[in-house]
N, C-alpha and C positions, 0 to 999 in steps of 0.2 A: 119071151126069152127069160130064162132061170139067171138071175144072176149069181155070179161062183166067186169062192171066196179066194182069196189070197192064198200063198202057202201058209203062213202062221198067221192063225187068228188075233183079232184085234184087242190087246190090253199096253195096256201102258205099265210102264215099272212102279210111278209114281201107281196109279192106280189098285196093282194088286196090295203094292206096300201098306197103300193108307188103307183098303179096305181089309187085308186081312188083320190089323192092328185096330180097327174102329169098330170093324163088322162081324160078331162071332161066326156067321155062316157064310160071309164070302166066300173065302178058298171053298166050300162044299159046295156053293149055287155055279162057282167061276169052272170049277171041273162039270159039273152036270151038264151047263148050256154047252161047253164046248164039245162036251162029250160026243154028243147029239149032232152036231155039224154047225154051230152056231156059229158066225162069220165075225163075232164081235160079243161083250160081256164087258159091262163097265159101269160105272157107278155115276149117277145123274144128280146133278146139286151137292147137298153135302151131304148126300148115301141115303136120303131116305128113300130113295129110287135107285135101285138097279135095274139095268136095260141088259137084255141081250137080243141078238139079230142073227137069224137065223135066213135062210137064202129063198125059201119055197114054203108054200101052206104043209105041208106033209111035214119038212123037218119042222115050223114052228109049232102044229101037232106031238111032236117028240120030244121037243127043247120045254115046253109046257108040261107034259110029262112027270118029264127027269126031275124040276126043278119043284112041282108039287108034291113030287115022292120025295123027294129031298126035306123040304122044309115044309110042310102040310099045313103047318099056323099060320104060312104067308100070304098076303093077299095077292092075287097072281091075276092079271090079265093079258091076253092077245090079240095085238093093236095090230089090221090089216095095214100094208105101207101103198100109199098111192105113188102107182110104178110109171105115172104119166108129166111128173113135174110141177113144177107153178106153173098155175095157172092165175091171169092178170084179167081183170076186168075194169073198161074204163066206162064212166057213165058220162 
């Protein structure tokens, strides 16, 4: 099952504010992932990690894209999401 996004994608007010005031290419990476179908775009710690989350392998395929034609100096990776939960192991 594809998980589907919300109607409006996930950013926070504080979010865009601080990153487009801290981060010179926030607003360009936060329009690219979104552009793309990205379910979310938001800023991790204190910005030296941006996240975005895209919903399917094909849109995070595109959302990867967008955002290395965007910013090409960035260092960019695509982290599969384990769609099955914690899992707990007792010994």
């Amino acid at each position: 099952m594809t998980p589907r996004c919300s109607r409006r994608p996930a950013t926070t007010a504080f979010t865009s504010r601080t990153g487009a005031r801290l981060i010179p290419d926030y607003e360009a990476l936060r329009v690219a992932a979104l552009g793309t179908g990205a379910c979310a775009f938001m800023i991790s710690g204190s910005g030296s990690t941006m996240l975005a989350v895209p919903t399917a392998t094909r849109a995070a395929a595109r959302t990867a894209a967008a955002l290395a034609e965007t910013c090409p100096g960035y260092w960019l990776r695509t982290l599969p999401a384990n769609t099955l939960g914690t899992t707990v192991e007792v010994h």
